[in-house]
NUDORO-87227 format. One record per atom (N, C-alpha, C): residue number from 1; residue in one letter; chain; atom name; x, y, z. Coordinates in steps of 0.1 Angstrom, whole numbers, plus 5000, padded with zeros to 4 digits. Each point is the difference from the previous one (the first is absolute). Layout:
# NUDORO-87227
R    i  aa  ch  at     x     y     z
R  NUM   A   A  CA     X     Y     Z
...
END
This chain:
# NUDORO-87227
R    i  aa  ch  at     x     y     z
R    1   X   A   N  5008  4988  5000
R    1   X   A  CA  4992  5012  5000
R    1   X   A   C  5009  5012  5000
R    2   X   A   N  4995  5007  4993
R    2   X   A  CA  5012  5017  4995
R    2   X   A   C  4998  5009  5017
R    3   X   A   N  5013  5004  5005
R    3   X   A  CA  4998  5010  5009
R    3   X   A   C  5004  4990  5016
R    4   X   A   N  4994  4987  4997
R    4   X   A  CA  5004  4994  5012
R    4   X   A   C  5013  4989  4999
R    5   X   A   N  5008  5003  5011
R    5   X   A  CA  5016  4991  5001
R    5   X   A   C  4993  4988  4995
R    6   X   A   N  5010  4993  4994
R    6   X   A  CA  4998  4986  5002
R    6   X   A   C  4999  4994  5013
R    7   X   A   N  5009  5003  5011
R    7   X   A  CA  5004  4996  5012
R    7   X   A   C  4988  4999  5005
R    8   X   A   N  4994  5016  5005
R    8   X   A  CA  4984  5000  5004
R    8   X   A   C  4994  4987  4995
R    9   X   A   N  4996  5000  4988
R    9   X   A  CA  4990  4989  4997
R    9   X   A   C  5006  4987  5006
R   10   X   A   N  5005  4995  4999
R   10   X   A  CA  5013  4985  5008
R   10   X   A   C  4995  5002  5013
R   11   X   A   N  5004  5013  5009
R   11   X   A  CA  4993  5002  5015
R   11   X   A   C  4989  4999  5002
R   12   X   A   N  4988  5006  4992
R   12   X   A  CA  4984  5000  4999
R   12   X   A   C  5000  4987  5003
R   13   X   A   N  5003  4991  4986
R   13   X   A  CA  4996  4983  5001
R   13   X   A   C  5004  4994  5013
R   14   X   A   N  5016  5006  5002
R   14   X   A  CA  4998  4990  5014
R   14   X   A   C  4996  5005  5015
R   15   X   A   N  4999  5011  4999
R   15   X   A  CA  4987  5006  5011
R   15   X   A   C  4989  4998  5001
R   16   X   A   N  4992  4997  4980
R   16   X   A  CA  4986  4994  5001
R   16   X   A   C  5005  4986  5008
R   17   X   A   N  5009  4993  4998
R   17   X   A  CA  5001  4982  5005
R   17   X   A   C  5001  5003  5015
R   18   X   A   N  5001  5010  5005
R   18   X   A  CA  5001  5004  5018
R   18   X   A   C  5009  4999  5003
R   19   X   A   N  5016  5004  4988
R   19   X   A  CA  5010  5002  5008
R   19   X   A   C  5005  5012  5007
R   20   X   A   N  4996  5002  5009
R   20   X   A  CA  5001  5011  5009
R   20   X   A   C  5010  5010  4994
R   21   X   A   N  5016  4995  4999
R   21   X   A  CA  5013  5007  4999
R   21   X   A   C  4998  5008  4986
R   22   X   A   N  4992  4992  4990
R   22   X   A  CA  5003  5008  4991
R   22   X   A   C  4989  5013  5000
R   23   X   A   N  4991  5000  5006
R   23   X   A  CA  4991  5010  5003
R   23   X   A   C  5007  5013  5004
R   24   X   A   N  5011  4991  5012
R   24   X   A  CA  5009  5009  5008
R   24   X   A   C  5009  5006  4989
R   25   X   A   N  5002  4998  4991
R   25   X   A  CA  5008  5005  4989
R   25   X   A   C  4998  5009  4995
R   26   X   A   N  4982  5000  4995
R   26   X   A  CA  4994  5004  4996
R   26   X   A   C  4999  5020  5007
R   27   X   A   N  4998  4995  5014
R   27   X   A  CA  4999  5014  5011
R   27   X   A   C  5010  5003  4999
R   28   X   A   N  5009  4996  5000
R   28   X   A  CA  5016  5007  4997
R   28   X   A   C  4999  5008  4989
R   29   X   A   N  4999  4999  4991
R   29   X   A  CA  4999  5006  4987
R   29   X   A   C  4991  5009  5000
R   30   X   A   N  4988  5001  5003
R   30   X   A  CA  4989  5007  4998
R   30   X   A   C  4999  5010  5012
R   31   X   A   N  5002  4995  5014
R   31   X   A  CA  4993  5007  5010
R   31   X   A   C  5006  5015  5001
R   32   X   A   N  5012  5003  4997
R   32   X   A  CA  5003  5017  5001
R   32   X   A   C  4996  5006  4987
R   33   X   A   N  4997  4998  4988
R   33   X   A  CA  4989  5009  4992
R   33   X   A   C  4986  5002  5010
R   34   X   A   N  4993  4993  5001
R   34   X   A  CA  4986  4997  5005
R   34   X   A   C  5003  5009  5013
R   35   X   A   N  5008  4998  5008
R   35   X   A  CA  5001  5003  5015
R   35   X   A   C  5001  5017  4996
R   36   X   A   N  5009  5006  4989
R   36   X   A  CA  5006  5014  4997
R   36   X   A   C  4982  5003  4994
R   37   X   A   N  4993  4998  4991
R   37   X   A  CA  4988  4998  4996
R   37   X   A   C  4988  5007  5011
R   38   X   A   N  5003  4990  5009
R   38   X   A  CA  4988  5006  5011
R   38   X   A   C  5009  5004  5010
R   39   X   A   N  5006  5008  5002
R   39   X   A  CA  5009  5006  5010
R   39   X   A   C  4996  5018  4994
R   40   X   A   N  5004  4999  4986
R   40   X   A  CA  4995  5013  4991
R   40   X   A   C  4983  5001  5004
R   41   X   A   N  4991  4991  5000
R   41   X   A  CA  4991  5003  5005
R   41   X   A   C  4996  5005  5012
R   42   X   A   N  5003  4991  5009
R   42   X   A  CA  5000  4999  5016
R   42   X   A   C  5004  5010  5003
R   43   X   A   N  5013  5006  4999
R   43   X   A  CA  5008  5008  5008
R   43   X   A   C  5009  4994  5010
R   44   X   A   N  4992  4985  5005
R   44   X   A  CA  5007  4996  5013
R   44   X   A   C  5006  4987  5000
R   45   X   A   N  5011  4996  5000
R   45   X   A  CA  5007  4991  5000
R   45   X   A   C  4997  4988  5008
R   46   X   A   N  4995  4999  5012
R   46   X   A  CA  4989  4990  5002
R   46   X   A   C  4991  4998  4996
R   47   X   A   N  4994  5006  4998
R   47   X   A  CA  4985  4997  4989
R   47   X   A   C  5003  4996  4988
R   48   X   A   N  5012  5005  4994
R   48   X   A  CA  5004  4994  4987
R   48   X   A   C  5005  4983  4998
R   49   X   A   N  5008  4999  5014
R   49   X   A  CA  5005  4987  5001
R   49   X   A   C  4987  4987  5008
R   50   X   A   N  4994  5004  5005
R   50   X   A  CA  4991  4998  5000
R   50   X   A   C  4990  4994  4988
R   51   X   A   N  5001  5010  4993
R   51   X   A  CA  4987  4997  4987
R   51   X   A   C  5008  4992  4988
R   52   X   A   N  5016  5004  5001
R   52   X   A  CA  5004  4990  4992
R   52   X   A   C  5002  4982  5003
R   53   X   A   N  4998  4997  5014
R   53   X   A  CA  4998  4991  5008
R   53   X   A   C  4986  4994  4995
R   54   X   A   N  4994  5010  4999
R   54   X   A  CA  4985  4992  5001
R   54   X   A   C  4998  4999  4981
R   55   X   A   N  5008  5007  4991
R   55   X   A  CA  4998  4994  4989
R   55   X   A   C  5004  4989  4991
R   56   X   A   N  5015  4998  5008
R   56   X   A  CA  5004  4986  5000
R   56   X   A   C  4988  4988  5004
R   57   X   A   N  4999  5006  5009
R   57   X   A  CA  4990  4990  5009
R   57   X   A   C  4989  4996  4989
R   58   X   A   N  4995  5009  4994
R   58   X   A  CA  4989  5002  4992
R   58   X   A   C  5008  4991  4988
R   59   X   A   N  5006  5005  4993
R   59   X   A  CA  5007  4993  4990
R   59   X   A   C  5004  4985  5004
R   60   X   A   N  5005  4993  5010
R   60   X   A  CA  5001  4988  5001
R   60   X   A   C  4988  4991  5001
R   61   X   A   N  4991  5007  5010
R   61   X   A  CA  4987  4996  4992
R   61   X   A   C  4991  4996  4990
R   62   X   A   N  5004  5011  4992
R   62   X   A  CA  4991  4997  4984
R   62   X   A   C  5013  4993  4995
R   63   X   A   N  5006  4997  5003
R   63   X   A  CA  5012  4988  4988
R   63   X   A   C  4994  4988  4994
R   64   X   A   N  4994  4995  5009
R   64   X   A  CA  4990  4986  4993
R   64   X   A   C  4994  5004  4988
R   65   X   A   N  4992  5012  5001
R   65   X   A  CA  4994  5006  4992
R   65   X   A   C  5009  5007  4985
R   66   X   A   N  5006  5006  5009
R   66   X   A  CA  5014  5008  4985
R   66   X   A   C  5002  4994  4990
R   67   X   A   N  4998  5005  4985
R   67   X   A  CA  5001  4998  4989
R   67   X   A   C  5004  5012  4995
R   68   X   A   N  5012  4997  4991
R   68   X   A  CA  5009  5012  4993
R   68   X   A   C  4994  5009  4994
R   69   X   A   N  4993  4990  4991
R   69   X   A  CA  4987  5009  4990
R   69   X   A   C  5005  5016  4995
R   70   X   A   N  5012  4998  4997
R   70   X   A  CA  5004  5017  4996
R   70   X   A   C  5003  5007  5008
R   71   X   A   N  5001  4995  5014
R   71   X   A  CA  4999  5014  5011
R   71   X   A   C  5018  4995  5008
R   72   X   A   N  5007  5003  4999
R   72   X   A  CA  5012  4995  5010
R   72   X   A   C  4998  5006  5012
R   73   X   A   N  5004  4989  5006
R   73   X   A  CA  5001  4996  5016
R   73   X   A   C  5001  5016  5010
R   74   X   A   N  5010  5009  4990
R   74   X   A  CA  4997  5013  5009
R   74   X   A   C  4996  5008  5000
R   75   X   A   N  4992  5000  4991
R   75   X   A  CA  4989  5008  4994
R   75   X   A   C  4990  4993  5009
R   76   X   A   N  4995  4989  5000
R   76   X   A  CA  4988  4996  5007
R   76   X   A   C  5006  5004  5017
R   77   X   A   N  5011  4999  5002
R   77   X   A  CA  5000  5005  5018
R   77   X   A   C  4996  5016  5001
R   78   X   A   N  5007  5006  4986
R   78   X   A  CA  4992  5015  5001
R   78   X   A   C  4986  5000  5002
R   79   X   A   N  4992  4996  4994
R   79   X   A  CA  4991  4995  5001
R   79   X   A   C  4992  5004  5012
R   80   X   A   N  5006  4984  5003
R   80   X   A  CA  4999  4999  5017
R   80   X   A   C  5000  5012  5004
R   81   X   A   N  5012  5005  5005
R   81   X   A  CA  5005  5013  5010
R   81   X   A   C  4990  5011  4993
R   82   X   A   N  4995  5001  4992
R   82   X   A  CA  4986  5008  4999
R   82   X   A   C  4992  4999  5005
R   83   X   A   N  4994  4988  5001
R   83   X   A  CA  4987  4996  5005
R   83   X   A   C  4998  5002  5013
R   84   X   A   N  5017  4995  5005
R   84   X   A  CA  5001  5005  5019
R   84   X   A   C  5000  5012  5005
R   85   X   A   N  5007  5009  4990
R   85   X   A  CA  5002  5015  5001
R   85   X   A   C  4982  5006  5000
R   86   X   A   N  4992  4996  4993
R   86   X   A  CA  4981  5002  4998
R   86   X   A   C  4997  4991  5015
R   87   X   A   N  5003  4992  5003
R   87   X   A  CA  4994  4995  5012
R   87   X   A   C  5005  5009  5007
R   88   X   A   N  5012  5002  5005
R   88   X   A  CA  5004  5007  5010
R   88   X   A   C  4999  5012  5001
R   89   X   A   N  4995  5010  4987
R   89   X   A  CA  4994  5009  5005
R   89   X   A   C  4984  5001  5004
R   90   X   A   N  4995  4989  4998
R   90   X   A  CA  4984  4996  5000
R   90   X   A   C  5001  5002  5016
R   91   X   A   N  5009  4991  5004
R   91   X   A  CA  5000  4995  5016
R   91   X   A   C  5005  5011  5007
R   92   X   A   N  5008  5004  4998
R   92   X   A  CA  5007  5015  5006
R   92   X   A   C  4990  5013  4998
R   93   X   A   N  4992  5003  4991
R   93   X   A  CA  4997  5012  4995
R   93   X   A   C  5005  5008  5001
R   94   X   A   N  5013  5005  4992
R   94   X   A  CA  5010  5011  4996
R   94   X   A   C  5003  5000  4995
R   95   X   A   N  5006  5012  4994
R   95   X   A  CA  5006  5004  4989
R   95   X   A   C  5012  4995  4997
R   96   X   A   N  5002  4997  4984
R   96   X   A  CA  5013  4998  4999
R   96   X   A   C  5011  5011  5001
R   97   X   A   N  5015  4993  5001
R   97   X   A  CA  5007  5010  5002
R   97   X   A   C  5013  4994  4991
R   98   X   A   N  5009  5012  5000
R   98   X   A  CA  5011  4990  4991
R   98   X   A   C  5019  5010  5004
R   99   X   A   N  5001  4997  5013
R   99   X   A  CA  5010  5006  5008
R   99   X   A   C  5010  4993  4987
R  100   X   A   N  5013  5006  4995
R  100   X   A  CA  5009  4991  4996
R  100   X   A   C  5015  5002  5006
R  101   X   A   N  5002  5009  5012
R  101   X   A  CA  5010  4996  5011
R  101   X   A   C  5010  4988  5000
R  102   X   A   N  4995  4994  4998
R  102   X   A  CA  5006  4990  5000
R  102   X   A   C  5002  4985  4990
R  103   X   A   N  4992  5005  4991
R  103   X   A  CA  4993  4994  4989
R  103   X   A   C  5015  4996  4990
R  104   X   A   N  5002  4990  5000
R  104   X   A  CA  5013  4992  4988
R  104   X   A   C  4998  5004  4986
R  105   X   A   N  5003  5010  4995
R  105   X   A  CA  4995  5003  4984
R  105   X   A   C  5014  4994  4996
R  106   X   A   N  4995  4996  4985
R  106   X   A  CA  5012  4997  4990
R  106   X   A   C  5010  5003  5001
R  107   X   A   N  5013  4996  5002
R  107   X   A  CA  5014  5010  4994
R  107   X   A   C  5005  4984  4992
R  108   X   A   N  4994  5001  4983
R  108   X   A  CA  5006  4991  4994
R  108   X   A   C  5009  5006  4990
R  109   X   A   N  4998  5021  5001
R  109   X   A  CA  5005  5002  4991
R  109   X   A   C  4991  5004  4990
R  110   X   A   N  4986  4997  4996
R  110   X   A  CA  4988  5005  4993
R  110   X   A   C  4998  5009  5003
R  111   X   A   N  4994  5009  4990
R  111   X   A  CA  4995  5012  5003
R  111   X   A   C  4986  4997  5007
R  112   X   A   N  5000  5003  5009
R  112   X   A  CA  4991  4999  5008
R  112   X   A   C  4989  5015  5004
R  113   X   A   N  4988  5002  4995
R  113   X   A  CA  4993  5013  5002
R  113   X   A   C  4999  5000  5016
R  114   X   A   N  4994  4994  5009
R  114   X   A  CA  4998  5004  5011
R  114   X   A   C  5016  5007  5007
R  115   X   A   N  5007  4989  4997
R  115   X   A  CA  5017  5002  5006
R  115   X   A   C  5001  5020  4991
R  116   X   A   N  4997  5002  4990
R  116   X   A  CA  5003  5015  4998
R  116   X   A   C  4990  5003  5005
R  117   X   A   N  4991  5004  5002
R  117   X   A  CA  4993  5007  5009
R  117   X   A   C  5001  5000  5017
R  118   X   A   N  5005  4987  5002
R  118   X   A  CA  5011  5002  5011
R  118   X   A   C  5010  5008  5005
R  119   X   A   N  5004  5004  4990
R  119   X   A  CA  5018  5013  4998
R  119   X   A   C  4991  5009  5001
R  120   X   A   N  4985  5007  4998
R  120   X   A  CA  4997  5012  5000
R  120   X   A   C  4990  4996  5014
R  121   X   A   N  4996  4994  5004
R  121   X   A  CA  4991  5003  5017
R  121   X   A   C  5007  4987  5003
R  122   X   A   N  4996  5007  5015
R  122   X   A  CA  5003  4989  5012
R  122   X   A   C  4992  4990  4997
R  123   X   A   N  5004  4991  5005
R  123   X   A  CA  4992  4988  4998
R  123   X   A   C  4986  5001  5009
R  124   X   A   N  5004  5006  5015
R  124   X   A  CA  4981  5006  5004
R  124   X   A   C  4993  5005  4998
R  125   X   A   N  5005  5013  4988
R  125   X   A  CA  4991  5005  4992
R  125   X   A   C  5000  4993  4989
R  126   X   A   N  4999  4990  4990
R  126   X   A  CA  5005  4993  4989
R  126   X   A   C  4986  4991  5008
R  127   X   A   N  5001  4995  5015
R  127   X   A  CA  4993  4992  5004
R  127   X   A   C  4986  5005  5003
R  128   X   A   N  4997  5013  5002
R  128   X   A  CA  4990  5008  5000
R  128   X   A   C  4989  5003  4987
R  129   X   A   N  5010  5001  4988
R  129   X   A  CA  4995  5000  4989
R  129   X   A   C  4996  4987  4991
R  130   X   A   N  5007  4991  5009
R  130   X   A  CA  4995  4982  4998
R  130   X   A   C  4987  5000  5005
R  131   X   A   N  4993  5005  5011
R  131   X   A  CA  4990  5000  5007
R  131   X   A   C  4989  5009  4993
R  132   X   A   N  5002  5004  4991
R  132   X   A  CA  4991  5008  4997
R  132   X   A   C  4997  5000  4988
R  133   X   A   N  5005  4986  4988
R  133   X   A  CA  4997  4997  4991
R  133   X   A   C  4989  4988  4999
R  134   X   A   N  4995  4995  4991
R  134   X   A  CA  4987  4989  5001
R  134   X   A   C  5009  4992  4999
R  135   X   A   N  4986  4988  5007
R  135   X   A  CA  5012  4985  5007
R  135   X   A   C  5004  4997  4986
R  136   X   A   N  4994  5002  4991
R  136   X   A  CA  5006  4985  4989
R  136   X   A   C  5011  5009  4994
R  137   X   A   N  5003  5016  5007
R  137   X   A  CA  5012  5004  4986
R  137   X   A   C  5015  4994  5018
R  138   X   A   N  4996  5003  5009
R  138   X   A  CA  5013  4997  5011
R  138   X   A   C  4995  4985  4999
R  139   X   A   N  4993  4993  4999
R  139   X   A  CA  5002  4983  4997
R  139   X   A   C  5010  4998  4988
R  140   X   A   N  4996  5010  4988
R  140   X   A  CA  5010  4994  4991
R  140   X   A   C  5014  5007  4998
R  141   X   A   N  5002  5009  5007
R  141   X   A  CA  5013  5008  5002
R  141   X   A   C  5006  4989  5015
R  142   X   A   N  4994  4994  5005
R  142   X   A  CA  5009  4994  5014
R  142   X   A   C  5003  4982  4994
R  143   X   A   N  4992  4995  4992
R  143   X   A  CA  4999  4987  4989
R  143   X   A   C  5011  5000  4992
R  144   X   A   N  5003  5012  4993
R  144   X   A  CA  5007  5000  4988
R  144   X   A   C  5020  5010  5008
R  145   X   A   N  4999  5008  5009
R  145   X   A  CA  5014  5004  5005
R  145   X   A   C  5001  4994  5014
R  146   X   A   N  4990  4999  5003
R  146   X   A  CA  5006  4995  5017
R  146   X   A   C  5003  4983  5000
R  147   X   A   N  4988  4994  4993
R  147   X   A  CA  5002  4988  4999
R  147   X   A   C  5008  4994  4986
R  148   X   A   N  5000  5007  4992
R  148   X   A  CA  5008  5000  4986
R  148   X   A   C  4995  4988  4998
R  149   X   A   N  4984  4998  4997
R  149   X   A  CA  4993  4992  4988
R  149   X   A   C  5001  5006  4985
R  150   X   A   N  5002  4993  4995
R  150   X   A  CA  4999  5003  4987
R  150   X   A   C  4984  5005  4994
R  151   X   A   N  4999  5002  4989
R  151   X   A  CA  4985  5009  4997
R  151   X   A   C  4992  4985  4997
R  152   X   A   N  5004  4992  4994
R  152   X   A  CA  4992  4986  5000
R  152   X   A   C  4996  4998  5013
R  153   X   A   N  5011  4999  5007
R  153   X   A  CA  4994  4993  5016
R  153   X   A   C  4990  5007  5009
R  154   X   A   N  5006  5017  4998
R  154   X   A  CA  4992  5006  5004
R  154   X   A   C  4982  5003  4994
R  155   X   A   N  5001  4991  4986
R  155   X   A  CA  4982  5005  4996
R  155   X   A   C  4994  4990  5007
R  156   X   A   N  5007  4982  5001
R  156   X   A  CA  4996  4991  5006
R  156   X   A   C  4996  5004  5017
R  157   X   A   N  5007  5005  5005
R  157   X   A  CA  4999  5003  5016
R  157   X   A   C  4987  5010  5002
R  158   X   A   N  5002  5011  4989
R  158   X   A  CA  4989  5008  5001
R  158   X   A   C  4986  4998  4988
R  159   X   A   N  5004  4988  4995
R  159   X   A  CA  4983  4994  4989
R  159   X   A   C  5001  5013  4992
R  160   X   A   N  5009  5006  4992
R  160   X   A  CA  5001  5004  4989
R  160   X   A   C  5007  4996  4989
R  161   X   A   N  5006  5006  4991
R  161   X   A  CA  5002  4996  4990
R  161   X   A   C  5011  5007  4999
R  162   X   A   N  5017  4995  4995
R  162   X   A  CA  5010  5013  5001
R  162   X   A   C  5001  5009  4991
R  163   X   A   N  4991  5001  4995
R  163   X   A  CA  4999  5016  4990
R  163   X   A   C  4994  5006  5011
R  164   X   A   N  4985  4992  5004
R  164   X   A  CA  4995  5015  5011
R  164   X   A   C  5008  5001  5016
R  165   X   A   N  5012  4992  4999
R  165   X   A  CA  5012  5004  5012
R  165   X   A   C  5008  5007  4994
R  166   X   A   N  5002  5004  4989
R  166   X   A  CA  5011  5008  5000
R  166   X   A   C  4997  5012  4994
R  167   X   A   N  4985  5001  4996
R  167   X   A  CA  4992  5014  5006
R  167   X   A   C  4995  5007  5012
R  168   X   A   N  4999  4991  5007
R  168   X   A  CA  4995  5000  5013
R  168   X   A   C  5015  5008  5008
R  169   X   A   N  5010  4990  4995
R  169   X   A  CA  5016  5006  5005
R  169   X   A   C  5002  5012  4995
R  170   X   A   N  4998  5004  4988
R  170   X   A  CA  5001  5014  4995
R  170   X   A   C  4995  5013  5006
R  171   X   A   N  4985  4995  5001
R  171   X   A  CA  4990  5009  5010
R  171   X   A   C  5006  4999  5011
R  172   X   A   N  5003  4990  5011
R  172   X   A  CA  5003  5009  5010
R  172   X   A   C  5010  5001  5005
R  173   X   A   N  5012  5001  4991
R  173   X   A  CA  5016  5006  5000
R  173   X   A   C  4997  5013  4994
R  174   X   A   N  4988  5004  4990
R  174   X   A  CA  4996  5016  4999
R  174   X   A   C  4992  5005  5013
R  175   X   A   N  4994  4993  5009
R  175   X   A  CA  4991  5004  5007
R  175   X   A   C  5014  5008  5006
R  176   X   A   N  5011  4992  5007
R  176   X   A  CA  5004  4999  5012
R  176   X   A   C  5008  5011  4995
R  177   X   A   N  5008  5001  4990
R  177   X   A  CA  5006  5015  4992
R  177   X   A   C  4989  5012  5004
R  178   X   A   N  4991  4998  4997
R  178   X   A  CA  4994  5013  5002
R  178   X   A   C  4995  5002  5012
R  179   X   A   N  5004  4990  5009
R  179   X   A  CA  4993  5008  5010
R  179   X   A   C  5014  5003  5007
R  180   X   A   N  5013  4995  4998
R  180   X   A  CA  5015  5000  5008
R  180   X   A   C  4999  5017  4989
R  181   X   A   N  4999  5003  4992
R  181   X   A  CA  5001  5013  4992
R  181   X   A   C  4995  5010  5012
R  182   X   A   N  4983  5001  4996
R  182   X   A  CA  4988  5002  5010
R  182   X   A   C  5009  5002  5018
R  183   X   A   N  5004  4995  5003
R  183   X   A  CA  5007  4996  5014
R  183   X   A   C  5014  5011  4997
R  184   X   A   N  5005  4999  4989
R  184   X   A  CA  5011  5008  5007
R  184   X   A   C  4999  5012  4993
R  185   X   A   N  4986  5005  4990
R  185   X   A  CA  4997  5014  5001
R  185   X   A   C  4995  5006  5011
R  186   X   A   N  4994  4991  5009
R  186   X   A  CA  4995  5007  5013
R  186   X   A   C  5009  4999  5007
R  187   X   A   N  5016  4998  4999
R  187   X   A  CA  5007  5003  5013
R  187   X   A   C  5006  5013  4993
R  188   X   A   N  5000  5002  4986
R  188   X   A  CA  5009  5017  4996
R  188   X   A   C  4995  5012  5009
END
């Protein structure tokens, strides 16, 4: 299947057969995207580690069930870590928030848009104007630089299509320009 290691699939099969270790494999590889994922959401580092806890959990679960069907294995845990991020704020009733303090962004060397708008605000104001954009454009600005999904993985996680993710990324990397503009005409 295009997009997913070979290796992954080899672990899937023998995690469907209930070998535990290779699951464990599995969380090695995946659990710091996911965990950086809802951390950008949360704000709070327990809550994050927490929920990424509980989507493994969720994901070992449906394995009997898992079928590739076009979707790779990290794309479907994005997925997941959606669905818990919608619960959790169901059960919490609050707002989201998207502190990035402490938040692991890229340094692979890519030009990275969030990382330059980084050089021009602090990251708590950068974090302020995270907060104040609609969930699906800071879902798909925290999918695509914080967790560095690619635009395929990211339409699967978010049940789009990656043309309408890499509009959706366009819109709100202009959102966030105009309002860091907006923000630092009101400090002249």
């Amino acid at each position: 299947m295009p997009g997913q290691p070979e290796e992954d699939r080899l672990l899937l099969k023998y995690a469907q057969q209930g070998q535990v270790d290779a699951f464990g494999v599995l969380y090695e590889r995946h659990a710091a995207s996911i965990f950086r994922y809802l951390y950008a959401h949360l704000g709070s580092r327990l809550d994050a580690e927490d929920l990424t806890s509980d989507v493994f959990l969720r994901a070992w679960q449906a394995l009997p069930t898992y079928d590739e069907r076009g979707v790779p294995f990290r794309a479907f845990l994005f997925r997941i870590a959606h669905n818990a991020l919608v619960d959790h704020y169901r059960h919490q009733k609050r707002n989201p928030s998207v502190p990035l303090e402490e938040a692991d962004l890229p340094t692979d060397g890519q030009p990275n848009p969030v990382k330059a708008l980084l050089s021009r605000a602090s990251q708590q104001e950068l974090a302020g104007l995270l907060d104040e954009l609609k969930d699906n454009y800071r879902t798909v600005l925290a999918l695509r630089f914080i967790s560095q999904l690619s635009p395929s993985e990211t339409a699967v996680a978010m049940r789009r299509t990656p043309g309408a993710i890499r509009v959706m990324q366009h819109r709100a990397l202009e959102a966030l320009r105009h309002k860091l503009k907006n923000k630092e005409a009101e400090q002249i």
